[in-house]
C-alpha positions in Angstrom: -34.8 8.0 -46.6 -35.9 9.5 -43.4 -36.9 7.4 -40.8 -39.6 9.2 -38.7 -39.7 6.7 -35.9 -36.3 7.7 -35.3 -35.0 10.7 -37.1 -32.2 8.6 -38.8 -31.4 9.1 -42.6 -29.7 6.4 -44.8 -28.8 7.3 -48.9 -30.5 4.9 -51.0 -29.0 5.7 -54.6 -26.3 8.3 -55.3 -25.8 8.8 -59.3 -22.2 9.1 -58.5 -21.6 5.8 -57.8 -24.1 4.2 -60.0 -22.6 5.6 -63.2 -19.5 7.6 -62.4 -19.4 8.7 -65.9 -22.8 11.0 -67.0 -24.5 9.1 -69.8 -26.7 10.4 -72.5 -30.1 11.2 -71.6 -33.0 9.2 -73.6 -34.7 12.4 -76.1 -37.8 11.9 -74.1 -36.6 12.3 -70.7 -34.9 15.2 -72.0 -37.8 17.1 -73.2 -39.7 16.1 -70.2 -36.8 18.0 -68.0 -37.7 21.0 -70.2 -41.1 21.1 -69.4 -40.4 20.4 -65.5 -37.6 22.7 -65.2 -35.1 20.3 -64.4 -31.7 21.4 -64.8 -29.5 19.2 -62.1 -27.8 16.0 -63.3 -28.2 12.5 -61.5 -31.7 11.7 -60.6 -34.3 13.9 -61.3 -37.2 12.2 -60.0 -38.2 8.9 -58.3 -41.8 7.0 -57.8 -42.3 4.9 -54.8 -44.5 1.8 -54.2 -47.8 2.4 -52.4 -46.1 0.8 -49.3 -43.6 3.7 -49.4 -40.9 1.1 -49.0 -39.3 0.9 -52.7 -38.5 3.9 -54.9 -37.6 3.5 -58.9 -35.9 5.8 -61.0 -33.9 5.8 -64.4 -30.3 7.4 -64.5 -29.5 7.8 -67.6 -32.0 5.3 -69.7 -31.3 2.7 -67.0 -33.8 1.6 -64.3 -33.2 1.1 -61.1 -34.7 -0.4 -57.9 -33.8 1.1 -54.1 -35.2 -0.7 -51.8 -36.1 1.2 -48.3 -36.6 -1.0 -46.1 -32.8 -2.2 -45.2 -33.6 -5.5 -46.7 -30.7 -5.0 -50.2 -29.0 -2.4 -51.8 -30.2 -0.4 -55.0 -29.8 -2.5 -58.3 -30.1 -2.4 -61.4 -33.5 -3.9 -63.5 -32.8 -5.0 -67.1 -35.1 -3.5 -69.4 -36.2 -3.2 -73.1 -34.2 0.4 -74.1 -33.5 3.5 -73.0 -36.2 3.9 -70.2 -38.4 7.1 -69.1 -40.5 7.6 -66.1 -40.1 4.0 -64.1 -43.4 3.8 -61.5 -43.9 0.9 -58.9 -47.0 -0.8 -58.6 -49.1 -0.7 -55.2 -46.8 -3.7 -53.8 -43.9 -3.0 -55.7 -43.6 -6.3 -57.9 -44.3 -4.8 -61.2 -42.7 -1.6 -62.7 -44.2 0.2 -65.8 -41.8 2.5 -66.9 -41.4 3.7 -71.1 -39.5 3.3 -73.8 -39.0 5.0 -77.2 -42.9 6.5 -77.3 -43.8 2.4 -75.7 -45.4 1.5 -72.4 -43.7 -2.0 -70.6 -43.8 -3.6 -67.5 -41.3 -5.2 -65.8 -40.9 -7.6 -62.8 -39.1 -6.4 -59.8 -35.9 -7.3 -58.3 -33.8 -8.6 -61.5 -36.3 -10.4 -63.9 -35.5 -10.3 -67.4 -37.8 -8.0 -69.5 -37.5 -9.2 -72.8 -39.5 -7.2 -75.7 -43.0 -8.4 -76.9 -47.1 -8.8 -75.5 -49.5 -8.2 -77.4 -49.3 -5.9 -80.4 -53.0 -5.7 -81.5 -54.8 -2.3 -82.0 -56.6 -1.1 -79.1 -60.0 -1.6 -79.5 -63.4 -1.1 -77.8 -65.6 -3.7 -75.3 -62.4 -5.4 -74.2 -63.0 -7.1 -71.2 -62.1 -4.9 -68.2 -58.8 -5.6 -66.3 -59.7 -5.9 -62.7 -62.9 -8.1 -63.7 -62.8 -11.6 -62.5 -60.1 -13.0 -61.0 -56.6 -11.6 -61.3 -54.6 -12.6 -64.1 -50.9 -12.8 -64.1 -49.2 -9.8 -66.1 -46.6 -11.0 -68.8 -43.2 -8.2 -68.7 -42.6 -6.7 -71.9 -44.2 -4.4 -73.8 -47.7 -3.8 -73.3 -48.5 -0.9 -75.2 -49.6 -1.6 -79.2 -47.3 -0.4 -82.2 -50.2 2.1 -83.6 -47.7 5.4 -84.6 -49.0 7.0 -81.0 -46.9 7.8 -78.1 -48.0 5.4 -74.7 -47.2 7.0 -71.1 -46.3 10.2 -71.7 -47.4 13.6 -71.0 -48.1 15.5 -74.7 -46.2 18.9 -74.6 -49.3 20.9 -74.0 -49.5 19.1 -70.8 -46.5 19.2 -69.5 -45.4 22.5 -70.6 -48.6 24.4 -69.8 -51.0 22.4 -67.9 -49.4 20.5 -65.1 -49.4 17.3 -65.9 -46.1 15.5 -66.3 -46.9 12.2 -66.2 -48.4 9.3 -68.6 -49.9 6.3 -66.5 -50.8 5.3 -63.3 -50.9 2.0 -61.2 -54.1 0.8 -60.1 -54.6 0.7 -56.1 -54.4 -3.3 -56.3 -51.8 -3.4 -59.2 -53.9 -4.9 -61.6 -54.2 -2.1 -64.1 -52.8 1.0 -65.4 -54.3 3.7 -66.7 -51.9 5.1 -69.7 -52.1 8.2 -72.0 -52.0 7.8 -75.5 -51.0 10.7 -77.3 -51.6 11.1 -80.8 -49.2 13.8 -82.5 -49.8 12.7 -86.3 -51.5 16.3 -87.0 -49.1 18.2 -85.6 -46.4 20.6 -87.6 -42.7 19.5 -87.3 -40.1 22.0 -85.7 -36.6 21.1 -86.5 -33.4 22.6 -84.9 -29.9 21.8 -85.7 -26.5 22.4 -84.0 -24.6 24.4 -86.9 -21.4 24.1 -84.8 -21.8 19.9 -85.6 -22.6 20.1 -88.8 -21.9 16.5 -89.7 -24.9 15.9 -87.1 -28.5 15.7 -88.2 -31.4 18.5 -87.3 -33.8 16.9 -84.5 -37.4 17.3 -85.4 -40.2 17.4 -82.5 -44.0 17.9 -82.7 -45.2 21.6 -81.8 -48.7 22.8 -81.3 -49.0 25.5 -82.4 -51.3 28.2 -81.2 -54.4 28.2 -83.7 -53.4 24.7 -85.4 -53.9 21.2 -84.3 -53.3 19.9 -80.8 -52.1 16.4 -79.8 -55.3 13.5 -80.1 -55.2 12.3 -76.1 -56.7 9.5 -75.0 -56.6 7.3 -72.1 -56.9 3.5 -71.6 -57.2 1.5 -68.9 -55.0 -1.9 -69.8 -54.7 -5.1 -67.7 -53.0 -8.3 -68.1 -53.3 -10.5 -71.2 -53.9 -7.0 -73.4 -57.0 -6.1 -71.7 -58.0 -2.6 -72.9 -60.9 0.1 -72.3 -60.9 3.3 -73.5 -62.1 6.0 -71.1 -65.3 7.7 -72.7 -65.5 11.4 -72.5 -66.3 14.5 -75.1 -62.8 15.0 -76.1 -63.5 17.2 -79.3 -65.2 20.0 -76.4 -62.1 18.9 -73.6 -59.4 17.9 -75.0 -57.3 19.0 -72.5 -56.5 16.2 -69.8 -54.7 18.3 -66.9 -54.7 15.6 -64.2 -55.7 11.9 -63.8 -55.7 8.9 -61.5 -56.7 6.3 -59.8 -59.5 6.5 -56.7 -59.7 3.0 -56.0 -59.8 0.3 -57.8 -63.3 0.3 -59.6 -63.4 4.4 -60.3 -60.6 7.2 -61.9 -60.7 11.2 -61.5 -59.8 12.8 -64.5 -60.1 16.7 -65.3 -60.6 18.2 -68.3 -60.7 21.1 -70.1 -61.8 23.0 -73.5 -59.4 24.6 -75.5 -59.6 28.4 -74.4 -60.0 27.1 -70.8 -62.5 28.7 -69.8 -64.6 25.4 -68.5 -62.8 23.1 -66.1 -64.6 19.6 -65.5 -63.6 16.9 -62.9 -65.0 13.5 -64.3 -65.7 10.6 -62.7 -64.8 7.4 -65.3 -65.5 3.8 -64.6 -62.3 1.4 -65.4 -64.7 -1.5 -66.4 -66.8 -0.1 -69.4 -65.1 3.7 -69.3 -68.3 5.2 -68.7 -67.4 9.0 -67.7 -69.8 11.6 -65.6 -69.4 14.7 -64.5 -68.7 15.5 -61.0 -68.4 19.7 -61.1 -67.5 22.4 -63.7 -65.7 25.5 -63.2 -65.9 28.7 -65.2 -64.7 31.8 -66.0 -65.6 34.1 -68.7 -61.6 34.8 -69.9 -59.8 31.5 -68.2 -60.0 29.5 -65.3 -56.8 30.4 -63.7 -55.0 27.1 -62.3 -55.2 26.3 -58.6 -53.3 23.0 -57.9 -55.1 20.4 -55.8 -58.5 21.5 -57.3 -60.8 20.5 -58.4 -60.9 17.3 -56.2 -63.7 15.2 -54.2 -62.8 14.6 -50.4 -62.7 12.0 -48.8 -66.4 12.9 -47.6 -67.3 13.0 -51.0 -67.7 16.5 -51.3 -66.5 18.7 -53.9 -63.5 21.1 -54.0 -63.4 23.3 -56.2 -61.2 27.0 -56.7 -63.4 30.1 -56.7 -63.1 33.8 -57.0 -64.8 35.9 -54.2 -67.7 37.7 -55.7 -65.8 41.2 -56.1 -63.0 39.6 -57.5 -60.6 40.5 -54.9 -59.5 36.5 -54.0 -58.7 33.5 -54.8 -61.2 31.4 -52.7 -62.3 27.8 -52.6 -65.5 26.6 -52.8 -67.6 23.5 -51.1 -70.1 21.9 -53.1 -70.3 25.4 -54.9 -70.4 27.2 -51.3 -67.6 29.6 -50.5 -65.3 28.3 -47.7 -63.1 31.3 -47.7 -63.4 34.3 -47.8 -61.6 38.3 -49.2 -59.2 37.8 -46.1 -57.1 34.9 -47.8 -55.5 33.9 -50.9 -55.6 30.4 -51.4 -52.7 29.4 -53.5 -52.7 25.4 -53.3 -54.0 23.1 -51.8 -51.7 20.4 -50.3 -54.2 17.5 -49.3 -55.8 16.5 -46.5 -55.0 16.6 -42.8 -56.4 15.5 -39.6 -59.9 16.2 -41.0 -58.7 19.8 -42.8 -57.5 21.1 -45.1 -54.1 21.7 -45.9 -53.7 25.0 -47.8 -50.5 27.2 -48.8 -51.9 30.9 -48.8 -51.5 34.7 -48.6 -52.5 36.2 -45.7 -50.9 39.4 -46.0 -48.5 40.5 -48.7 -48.3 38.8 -52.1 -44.4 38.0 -51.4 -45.4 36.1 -48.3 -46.9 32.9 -48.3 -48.6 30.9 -45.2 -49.2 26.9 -44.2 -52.6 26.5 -42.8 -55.2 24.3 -42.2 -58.6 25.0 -43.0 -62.0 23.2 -41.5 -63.9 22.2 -44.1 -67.2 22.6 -42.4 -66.7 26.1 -40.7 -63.9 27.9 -42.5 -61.7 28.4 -39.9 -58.1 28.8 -40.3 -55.2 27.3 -38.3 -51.9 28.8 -38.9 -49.2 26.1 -38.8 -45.9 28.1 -40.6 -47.0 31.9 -40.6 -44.0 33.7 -39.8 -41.9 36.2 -42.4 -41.2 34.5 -45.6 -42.3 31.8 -47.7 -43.9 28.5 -46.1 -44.9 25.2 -48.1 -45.9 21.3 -46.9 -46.6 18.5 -48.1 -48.1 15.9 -46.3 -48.7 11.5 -46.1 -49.9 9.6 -43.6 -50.3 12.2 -41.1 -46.7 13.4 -41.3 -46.0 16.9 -42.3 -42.8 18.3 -44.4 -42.6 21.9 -43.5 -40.2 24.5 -45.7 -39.8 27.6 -44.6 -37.8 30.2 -46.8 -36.7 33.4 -46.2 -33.4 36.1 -46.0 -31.4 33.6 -43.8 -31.9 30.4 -45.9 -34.2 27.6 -46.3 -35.2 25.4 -43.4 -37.5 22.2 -43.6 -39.0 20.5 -40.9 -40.7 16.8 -40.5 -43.8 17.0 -37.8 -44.1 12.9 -37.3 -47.4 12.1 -36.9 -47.2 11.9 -33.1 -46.0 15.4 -33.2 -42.6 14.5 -33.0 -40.2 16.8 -35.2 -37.2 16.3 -37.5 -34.7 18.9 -39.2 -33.8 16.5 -42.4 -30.5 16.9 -43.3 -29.3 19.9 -45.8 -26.5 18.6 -48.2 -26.9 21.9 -50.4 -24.5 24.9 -50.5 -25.3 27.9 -48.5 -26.6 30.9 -50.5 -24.3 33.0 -51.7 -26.0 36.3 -50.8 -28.1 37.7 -47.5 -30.8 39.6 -49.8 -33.3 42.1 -48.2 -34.7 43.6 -51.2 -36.6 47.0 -50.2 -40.4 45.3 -51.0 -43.1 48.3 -51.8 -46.7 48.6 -53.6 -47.1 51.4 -56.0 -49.5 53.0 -58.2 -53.1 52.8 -57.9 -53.0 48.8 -58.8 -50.7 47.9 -55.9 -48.0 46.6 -57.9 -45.5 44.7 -56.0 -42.0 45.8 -56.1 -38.8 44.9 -55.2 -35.6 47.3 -54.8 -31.6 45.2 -54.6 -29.4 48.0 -53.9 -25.0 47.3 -54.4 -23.4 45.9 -50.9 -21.9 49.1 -49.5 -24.0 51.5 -51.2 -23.0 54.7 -50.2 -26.6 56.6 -49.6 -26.9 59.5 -52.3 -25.1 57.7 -54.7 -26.8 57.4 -58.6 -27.0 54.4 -60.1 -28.5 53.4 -63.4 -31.3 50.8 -63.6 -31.4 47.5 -64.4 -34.6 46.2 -64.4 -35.4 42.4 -64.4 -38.2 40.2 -64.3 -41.0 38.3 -66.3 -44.0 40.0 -65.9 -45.7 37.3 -67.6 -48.9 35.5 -66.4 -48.3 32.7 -63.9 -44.8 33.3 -61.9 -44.6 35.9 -59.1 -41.2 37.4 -59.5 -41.3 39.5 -55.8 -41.4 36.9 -53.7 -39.2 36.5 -50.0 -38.1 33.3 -51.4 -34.0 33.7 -50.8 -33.1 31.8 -53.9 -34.5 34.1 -56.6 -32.7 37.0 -55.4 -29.0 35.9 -55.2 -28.1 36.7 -59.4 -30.1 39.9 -58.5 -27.7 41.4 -55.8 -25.0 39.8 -57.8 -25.8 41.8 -60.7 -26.7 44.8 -58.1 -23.1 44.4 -57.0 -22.2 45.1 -60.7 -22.9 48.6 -60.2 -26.8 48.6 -60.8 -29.8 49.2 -58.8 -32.3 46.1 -59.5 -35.5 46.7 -60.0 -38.2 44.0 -60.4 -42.0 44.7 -61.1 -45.3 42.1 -60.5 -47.2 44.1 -63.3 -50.7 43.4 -63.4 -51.4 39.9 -65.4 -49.0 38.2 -62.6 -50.4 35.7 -59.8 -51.3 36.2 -56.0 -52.6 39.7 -55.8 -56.5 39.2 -56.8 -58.0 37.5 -59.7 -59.0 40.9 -61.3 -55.4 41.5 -61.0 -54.2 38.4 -62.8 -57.0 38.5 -65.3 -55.8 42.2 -66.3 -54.1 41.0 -69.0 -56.6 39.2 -71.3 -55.9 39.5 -74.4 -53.7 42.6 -73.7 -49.9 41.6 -73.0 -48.0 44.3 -73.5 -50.1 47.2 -73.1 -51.1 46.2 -69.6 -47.2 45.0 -68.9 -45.3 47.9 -70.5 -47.6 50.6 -68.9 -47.1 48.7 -65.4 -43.6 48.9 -65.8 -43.3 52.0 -66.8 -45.6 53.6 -64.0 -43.9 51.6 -61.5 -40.4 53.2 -62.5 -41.3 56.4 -61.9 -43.5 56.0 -58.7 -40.1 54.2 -57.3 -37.8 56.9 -58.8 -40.0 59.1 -56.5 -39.6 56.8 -53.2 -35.6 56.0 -53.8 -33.8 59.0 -55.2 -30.5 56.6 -55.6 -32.3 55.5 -58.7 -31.5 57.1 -62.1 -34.2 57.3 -64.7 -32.0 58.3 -67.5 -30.3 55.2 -67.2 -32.6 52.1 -67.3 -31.6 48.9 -69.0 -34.3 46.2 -68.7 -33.4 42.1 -69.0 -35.6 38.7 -69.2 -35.9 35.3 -70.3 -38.8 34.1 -72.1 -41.7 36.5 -71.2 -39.6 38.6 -69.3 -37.5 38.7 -72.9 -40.9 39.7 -74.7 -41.1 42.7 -71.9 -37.3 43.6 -73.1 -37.8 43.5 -76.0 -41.1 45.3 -76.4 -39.3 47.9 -73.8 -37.2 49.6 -76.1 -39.1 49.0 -79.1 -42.6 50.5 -77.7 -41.4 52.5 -74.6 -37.2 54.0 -75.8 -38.8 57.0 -73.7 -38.4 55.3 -70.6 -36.1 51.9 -71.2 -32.7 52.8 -72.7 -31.3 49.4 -73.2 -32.6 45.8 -73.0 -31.1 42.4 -73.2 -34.0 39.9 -74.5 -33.8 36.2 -73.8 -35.5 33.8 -75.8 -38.1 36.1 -76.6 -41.5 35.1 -77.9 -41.3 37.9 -80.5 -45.0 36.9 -82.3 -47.1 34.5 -80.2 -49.1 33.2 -83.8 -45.8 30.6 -83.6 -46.1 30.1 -79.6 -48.2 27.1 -78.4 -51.8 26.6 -78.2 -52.1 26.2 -74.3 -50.3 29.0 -73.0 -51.1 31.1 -75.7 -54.6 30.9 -76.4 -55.7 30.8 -72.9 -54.8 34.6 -72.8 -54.9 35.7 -76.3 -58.1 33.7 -77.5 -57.3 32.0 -81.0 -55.3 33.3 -83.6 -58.2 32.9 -86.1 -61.0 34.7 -83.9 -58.7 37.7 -83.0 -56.0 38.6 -85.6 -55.9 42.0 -84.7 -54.8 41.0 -80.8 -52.0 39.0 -82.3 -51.1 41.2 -84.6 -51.0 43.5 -81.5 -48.6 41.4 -79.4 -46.4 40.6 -82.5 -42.7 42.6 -82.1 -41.4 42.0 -85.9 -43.5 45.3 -87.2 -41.8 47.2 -84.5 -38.2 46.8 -86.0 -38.1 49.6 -87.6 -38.9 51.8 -84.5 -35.5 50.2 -82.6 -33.6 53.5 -81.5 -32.1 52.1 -78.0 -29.2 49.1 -78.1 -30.8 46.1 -77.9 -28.9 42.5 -77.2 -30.9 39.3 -78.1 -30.5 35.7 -76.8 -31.6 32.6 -77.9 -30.5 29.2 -77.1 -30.8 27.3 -80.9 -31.5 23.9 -79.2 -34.9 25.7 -77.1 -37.9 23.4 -78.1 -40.0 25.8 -76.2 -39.5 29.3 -77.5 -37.8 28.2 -80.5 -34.9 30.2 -81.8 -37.1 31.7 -85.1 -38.7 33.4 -82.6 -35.4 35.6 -82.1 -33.9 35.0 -85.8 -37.3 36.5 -87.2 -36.7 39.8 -85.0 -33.3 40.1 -85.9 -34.4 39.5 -89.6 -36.9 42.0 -89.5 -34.2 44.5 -87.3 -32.0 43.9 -90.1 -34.2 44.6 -93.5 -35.0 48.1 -91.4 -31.1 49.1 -91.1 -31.5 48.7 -87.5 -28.0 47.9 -85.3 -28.7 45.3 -83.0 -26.6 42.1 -81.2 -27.3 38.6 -81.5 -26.0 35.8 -79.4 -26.9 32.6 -80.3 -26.1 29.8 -78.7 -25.3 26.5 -79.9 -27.1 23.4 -78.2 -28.7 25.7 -75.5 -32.2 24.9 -74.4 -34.5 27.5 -73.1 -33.6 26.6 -69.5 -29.8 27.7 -70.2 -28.2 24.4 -68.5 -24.7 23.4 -67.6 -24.1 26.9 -66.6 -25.2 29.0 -69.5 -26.8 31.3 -67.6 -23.6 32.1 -65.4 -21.7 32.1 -68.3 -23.1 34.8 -70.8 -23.9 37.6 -67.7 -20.3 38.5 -68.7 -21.3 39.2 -72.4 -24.9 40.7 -70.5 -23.1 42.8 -68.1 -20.4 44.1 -70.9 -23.0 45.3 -73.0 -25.2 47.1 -70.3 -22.6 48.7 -69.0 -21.8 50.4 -72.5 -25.3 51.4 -73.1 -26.0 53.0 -69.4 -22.4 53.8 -68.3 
């Protein structure tokens, strides 16, 4: 905790000491890592009471209390089972928190929370919680045993739509609003670890793209099993991306359809759960995401994203007005601040990104972190947290609100690398580039290719954030000239830019590539075309792979991680929101399907797949090695025993030396 009165900074919970031992995470919380990217041990994430002055967490299926305001030290709160997700209530006296697929509550500071509440199936004209005087809440389990899972995000939501989170406290404590997620349609994916064999295969529920999705709903529940379901055309939008509380006698929810093309910000009433609509947004292929819209401010107004008429930027939009204009792209919008705006944008190259603050009512823009590199804030109570990344490391700054400023403490190691990757735009699309050239390089000196990347909608890979660039010059160092390409279909250029790529993956990403090669081979003569070996993970596996099985003319060897290899088994969210359903447009995924390509492998190609992923699962890879095989085709496979898809525990480190053997074979 940092104390911005006085700069100071006390530890309120270290894992190390609260369980010197790593225990076994709960299944949930370890899915929900997945879908958040978490990889570190200890405590991934904390929720704090609305006073700001307690923060709850689970370590390892236990919860935990930490109080901030010097009055006791963090302990530990007995609870049902393995817990997930712990929030605080408004004053910090109750704790909801979950349990295996159940919702409880539990009192603060040491109660008991013994199993039980009411058990009865949710039903309709419940009286509302929050009506009538305040009743006392009874600990235990609150959610009913119906089959469903309570307080969770579903995977579509988690994974692909932003949301990460199941319920949410009331203002005045009284209620919660919690998700209750249906997944009884659903196929089953299994996966076992064939190097435990005496162990059993774990099953999970996948959505598929063209199948069923997860039935969500949400319920507003009060003391004394008090329940109201919200009300709302979930067979049209049965996407919930984002929920919670306004006060205490109204809840913002956003919805969408299923191709995401229609984006609606509801207004619901907690009493009957009554729902209206409050604004739409469209787009003919999808509305791309912009976080912190759509929202209503605190004037009531509306905020929503926008595209500028020629497609050209991102923009936002007041009460369906433009606020900005062509000269900015607004990437996110942070909150509110001093009576603007608080925006993250690009003002000038895609790899940069600026902090300002926008006027609402005439547009204008206030640079508050617009140097070289990336900037991002967040903001509460009219304090700022600045971070500013670039080349020499990552800085973050605390503006108090009475201007005063703060440098918070950095316990993490220092980069490994100073990275200045040569940043150009080619080709008539103005494809961002990025060039990491060996330490030393002696000018004139060849070197073969290696590039790496995504190249899949919704990550910017050339970006002058310093972290993404250190395994890049380490693999430069290797003996390889790194090359990384925004193709078209990638964010924060222009929306015509990002919407490229409907329904049209690797066309639009392989011709990208491939022009972008040879306008850099032209600009930096150290780079040798005859030798390019191409790498990725997820997407960026798909681009491998489809590399030397579509393009051997330009990519000569490829190392494909946890590729998608046929998108008809990839999940509805992500996939259908480019690709349109499976059932509407065969021939698109019959298109972006690799497995008929086997038999066109000339170049060596290595593939990767972590048999524990429950995102890209590992058939994805066993079906293109399958197929590789019944054609005669050589090919590697590495695949790795009770790996997930974000390669944890220092996978990733671990197999460059298989990567970097096998590269250096093929292009050497």
């Amino acid at each position: 905790m940092l104390d911005t009165a006085t700069g100071a900074e006390r530890l309120l919970a270290d894992p190390r000491e609260l369980s010197p031992e790593p225990g076994e995470l709960p299944v949930a919380e370890r899915r929900l890592r997945e879908r958040i990217r978490l990889v570190a041990a200890g405590i991934g994430t904390y929720a704090l009471s609305g006073d700001g002055l307690r923060a709850v967490f689970a370590l390892y299926g236990r919860l935990y209390e930490a109080p901030g305001d010097g009055t006791g030290k963090t302990r530990e709160i007995p609870a049902a089972g393995p817990v997930v997700d712990p929030r605080p209530n408004t004053d910090g006296s109750l704790i909801a928190y979950v349990s295996e697929d159940a919702l409880y509550v539990a009192r603060a500071g040491g109660d008991t929370t013994e199993p039980g509440g009411d058990t009865t199936a949710p039903g309709e004209g419940t009286t509302a919680p929050g009506s009538g005087a305040a009743a006392p809440w009874t600990t235990g389990r609150i959610s009913p045993d119906d089959g469903a899972r309570w307080g969770l995000a579903e995977f579509a939501a988690a994974e692909e739509l932003g949301r990460a989170r199941g319920h949410w406290w009331s203002p005045d404590g009284q209620a919660l609003l919690a998700a209750r997620v249906d997944e009884s349609a659903l196929q089953r994916r299994w996966f076992a670890d064939p190097a435990h064999p005496e162990l059993p295969a774990e099953d999970f529920a996948y959505p598929e793209a063209g199948g069923p999705n997860a039935s969500v709903g949400l319920w507003v529940m009060g003391p004394a099993g008090r329940r109201v379901r919200l009300d709302w055309d979930s067979r049209t939008y049965p996407y919930v991306s984002d929920a919670g509380w306004e006060g205490a006698e109204e809840i913002l929810l956003t919805v969408q359809d299923r191709l995401q093309q229609n984006v609606l910000l509801l207004s619901a009433d907690p009493a009957t759960g009554a729902t209206r609509e409050l604004s739409r947004t469209t787009h003919p292929h999808w509305v791309d995401p912009l976080p912190g819209t759509p929202a209503r401010l605190s004037d009531g107004r509306m905020l929503t994203a926008a595209d500028t008429p020629d497609g050209t930027a991102r923009a936002l939009a007041l009460d369906g007005v433009l606020l900005t204009r062509d000269e900015v792209q607004i990437r996110r919008v942070a909150g509110e601040h001093r009576g603007a705006l608080l925006v993250e944008a690009g003002l000038r190259e895609p790899a940069e990104q600026q902090v300002l603050l926008l006027d609402p009512d005439s547009g204008t823009l206030t640079p508050l972190a617009d140097g070289p590199g990336v900037h991002s804030a967040a903001a509460s109570a009219g304090a700022l947290l600045l971070t500013s990344a670039g080349p020499d490391g990552i800085r973050r700054t605390v503006r108090a609100a009475d201007g005063r400023e703060f440098t918070p403490a950095d316990l993490s190691e220092p980069l490994p690398y100073r990275v200045v990757p040569r940043l150009t735009r080619v080709t008539e699309h103005g494809l961002p580039t990025a060039v990491v050239l060996p330490r030393g390089h002696v000018p004139g000196q060849r070197l073969p290719v290696l590039v790496q990347g995504y190249g899949g909608p919704g990550f910017q890979d050339v970006s002058l954030e310093p972290r993404r660039w250190q395994h890049r010059q380490w693999w430069a160092d290797q003996g390889f000239a790194v090359v990384t390409v925004d193709n078209r279909g990638t964010p924060y250029v222009s929306p015509a830019f990002t919407h490229a790529m409907y329904r049209d993956f690797s066309r639009v990403t392989l011709d990208d590539q491939a022009a972008a090669l040879r306008a850099l081979g032209e600009r930096h003569p150290e780079l040798d075309l005859g030798r390019v070996g191409v790498m990725g993970w997820s997407y960026g596996g798909y681009l491998a792979a489809a590399a030397v099985l579509r393009r051997p003319d330009v990519f000569h060897a490829a190392v494909a991680g946890a590729p998608p290899t046929d998108f008809r088994h990839y999940d509805t969210a992500y996939t259908e929101r480019y690709l349109g359903l499976p059932q509407d447009n065969p021939e698109v995924y019959e298109q972006e399907s690799l497995i008929a390509d086997a038999p066109a492998l000339t170049r060596p190609l290595l593939l990767i797949t972590g048999l524990a992923d429950d995102n890209v699962h590992p058939s994805h890879t066993l079906r293109l090695s399958r197929a590789l095989t019944d054609a005669g085709r050589p090919h590697r496979l590495l695949a790795l025993p009770g790996v997930t898809h974000m390669t944890p525990n220092g996978t990733y480190e671990k197999i460059a030396a298989q990567e970097l053997a096998f590269l250096k074979a093929a292009l050497h």
